[in-house]
C-alpha positions as CSV (number, residue, x, y, z in Angstrom):
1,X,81.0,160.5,112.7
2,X,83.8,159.6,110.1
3,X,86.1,159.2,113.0
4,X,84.0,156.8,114.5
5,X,83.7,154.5,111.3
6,X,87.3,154.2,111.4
7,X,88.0,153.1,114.8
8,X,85.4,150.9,114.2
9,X,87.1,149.7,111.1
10,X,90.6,149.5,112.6
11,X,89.0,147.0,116.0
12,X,87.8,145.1,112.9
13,X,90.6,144.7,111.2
14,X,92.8,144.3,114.6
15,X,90.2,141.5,115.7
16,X,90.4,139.6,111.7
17,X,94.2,139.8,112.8
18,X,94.2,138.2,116.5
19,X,92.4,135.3,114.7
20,X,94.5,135.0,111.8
21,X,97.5,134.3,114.3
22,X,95.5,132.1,116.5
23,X,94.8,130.1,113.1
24,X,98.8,129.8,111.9
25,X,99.4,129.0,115.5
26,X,97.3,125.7,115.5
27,X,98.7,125.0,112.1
28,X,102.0,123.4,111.2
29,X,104.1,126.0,109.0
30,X,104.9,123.5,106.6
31,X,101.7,121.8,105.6
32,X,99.2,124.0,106.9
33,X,97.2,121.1,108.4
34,X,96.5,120.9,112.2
35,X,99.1,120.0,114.4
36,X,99.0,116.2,115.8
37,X,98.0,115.6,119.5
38,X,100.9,114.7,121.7
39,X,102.1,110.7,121.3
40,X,101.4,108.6,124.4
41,X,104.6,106.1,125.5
42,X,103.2,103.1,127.6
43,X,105.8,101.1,129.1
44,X,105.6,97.1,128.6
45,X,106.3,94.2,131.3
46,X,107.9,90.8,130.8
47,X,105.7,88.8,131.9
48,X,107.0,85.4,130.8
49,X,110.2,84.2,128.5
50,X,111.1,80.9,127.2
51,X,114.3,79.9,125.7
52,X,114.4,78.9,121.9
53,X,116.4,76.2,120.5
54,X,116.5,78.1,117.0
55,X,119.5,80.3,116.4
56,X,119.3,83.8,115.9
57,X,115.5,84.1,116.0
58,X,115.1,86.9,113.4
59,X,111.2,86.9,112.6
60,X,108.0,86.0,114.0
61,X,103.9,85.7,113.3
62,X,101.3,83.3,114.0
63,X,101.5,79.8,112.7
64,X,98.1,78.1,111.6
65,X,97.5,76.3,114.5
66,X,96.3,77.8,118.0
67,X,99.4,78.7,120.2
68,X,102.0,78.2,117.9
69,X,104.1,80.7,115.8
70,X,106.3,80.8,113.0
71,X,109.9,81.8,113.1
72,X,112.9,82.2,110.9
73,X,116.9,81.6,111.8
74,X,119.1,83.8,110.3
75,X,121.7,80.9,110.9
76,X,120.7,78.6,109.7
77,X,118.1,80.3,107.1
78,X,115.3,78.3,107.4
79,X,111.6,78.1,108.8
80,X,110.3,76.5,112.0
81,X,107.0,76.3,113.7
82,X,107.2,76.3,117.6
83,X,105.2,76.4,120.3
84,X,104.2,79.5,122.5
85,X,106.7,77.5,125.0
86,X,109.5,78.0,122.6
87,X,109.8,74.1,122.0
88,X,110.4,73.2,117.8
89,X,107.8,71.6,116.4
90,X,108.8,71.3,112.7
91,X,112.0,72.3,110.7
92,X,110.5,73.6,107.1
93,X,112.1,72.4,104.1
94,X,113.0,75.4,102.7
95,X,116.4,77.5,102.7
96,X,117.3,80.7,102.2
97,X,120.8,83.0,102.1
98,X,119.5,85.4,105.1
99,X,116.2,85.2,105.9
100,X,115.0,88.1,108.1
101,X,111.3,87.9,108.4
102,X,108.3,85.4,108.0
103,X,104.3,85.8,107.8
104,X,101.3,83.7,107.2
105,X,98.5,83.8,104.9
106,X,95.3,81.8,105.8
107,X,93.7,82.4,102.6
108,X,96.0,79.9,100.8
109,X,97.5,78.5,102.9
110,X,100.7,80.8,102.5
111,X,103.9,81.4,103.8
112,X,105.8,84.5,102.7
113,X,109.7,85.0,103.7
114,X,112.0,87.7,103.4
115,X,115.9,88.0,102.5
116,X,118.1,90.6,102.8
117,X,120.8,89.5,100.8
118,X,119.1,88.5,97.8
119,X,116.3,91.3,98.1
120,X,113.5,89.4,97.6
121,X,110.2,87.8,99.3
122,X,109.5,84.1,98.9
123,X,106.0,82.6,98.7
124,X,106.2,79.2,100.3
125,X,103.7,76.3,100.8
126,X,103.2,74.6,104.7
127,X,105.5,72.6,104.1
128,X,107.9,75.5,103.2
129,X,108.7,74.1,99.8
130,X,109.1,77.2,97.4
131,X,106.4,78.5,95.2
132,X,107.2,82.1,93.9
133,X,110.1,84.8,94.6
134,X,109.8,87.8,93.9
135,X,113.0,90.3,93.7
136,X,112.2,93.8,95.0
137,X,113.3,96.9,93.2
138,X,113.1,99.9,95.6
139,X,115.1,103.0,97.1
140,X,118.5,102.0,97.6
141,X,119.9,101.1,100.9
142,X,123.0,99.5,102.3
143,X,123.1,95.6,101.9
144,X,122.8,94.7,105.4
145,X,120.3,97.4,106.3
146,X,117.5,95.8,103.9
147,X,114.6,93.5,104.3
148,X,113.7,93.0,107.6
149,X,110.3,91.9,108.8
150,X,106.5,90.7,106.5
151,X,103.2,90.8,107.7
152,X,99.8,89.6,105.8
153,X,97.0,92.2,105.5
154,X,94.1,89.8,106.5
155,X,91.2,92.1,104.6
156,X,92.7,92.2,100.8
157,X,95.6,90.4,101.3
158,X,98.4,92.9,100.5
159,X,101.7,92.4,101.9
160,X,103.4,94.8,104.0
161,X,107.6,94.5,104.9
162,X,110.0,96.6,106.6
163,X,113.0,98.1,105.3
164,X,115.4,98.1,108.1
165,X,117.4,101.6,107.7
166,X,119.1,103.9,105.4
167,X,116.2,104.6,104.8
168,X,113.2,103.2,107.2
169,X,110.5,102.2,105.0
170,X,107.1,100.3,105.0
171,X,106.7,98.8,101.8
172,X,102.8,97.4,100.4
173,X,103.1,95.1,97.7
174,X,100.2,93.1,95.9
175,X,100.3,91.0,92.7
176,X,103.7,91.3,92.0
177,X,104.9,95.0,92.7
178,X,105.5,97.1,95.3
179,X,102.5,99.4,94.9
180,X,103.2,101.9,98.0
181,X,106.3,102.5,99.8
182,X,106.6,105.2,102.9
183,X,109.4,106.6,104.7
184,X,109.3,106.1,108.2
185,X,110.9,108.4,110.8
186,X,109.8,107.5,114.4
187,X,112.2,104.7,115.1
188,X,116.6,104.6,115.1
189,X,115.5,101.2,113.3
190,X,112.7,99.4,112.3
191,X,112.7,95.2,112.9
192,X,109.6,93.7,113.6
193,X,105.8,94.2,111.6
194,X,102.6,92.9,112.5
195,X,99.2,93.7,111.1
196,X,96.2,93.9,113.4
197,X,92.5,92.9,111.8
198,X,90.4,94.6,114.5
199,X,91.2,97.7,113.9
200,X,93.3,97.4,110.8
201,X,96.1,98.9,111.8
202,X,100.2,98.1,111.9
203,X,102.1,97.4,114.6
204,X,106.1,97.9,114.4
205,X,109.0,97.1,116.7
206,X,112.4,98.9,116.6
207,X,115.4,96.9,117.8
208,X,117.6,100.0,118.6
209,X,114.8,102.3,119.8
210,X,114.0,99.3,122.0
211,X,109.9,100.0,121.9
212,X,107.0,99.1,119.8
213,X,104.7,101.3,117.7
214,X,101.0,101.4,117.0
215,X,100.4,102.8,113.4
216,X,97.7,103.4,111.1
217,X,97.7,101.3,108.1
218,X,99.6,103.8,105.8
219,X,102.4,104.2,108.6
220,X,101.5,107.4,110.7
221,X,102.5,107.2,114.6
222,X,99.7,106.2,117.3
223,X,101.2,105.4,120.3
224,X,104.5,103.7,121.7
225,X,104.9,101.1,123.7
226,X,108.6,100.7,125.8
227,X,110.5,97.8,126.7
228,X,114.1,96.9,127.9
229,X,114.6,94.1,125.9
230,X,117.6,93.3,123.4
231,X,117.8,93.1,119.5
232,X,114.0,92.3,119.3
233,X,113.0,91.2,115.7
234,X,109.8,90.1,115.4
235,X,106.4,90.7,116.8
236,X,102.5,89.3,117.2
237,X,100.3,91.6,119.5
238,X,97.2,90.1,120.8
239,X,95.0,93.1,120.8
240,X,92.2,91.7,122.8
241,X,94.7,91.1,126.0
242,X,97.1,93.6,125.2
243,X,100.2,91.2,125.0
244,X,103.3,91.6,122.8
245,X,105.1,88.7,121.4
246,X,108.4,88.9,120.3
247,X,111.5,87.0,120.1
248,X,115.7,88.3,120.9
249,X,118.2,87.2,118.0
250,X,120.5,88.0,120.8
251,X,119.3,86.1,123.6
252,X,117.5,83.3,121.7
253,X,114.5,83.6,123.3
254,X,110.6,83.5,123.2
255,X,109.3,86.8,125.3
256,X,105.5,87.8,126.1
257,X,105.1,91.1,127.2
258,X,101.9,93.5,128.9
259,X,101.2,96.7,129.1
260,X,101.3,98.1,132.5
């Protein structure tokens, strides 16, 4: 009888065993949280380009009007509205000393730029005439490996901007300050933001990686979507159709883009 009571307490503790492993085994080793599902890559076409007559398109969101956007020259360092065609509309007044990326703000009427040189995000009025700057203290990173992209979160109207390399980050800054940054890690670089109301989440495009991710609001990876396209640096999705925006400093051009 004793000898049964402990077999039958060994098969116990063998069977509390087998499902401890099977636990740790659907658990990362560092955090102890569940493992993430596999990422999904979903290659995009070019369905359409059109040729810009702004220089080194570096930036790009929606403009207040219906099919037109918003762009920013790192040439010449200021900000133009053009149409979905690529034609220029309007020159804005202001300049800056290398402007890398440009949102809107319909809730005032707002146009915020960043620079890279000077480290810091403008607030600008429609006609692009300067209303606040800001300079940005943050983790260090080389000079021309800064500021690179803005985006307007549409629900409380924080603002989100990239930090191009050395080291990737998405910065969220309201009223003044910078009140969250995160180290990204999916991407060789990180060039082009865009914030997405239906479903609140943040879109990013990589220039080197040469693809575009779909992230939750506080930066973790969704999905990726792959293209062939050259030094892309700025981005507006349109989720309803599934249709990527973004312009090529290199080629100096307008490109819309599906997924297959």
């Amino acid at each position: 009888m004793k000898q049964l009571r402990t077999r039958s307490i060994f098969y116990r503790f063998i069977v509390l065993m087998v499902l401890s492993v099977l636990f740790e085994l659907s658990c990362t080793k560092q955090t102890g949280e569940p493992t993430s599902p596999a990422i999904t890559t979903v290659n995009l076409k070019n369905i359409a380009d059109f040729p810009l007559e702004v220089k080194e398109p570096s930036g790009l969101c929606q403009a207040w009007n219906t099919n037109e956007f918003l762009v920013v020259s790192d040439h010449s360092n200021t900000v133009f509205r053009i149409s979905n065609t690529g034609e220029t509309i309007e020159e804005l007044v202001f300049t800056g000393q290398d402007l890398e990326g440009v949102g809107y703000q319909e809730t005032g009427k707002i146009i915020w730029v960043v620079d890279e040189k000077q480290n810091k995000l403008f607030k600008l009025n429609k006609k692009g005439e300067e209303e606040l700057e800001y300079s940005l203290s943050y983790q260090a990173h080389p000079s021309n490996k800064g500021l690179e992209a803005v985006t307007v979160n549409t629900k409380n109207n924080h603002i989100f901007m990239l930090n191009e390399a050395l080291p990737g980050l998405l910065l969220e800054f309201f009223d003044g300050d910078i009140i969250r940054s995160t180290n990204l890690d999916f991407a060789k670089d990180y060039s082009g933001l865009f914030y997405e109301v239906k479903n609140n989440e943040l879109w990013i495009a990589s220039d080197e990686s040469q693809s575009i991710y779909q992230c939750s609001i506080d930066g973790k990876l969704i999905k990726i979507y792959h293209h062939n396209l050259n030094k892309i640096e700025g981005l507006v999705v349109d989720i309803d159709k599934m249709e990527f925006w973004v312009c090529s400093d290199s080629e100096e051009k307008l490109y819309l883009l599906k997924a297959q």
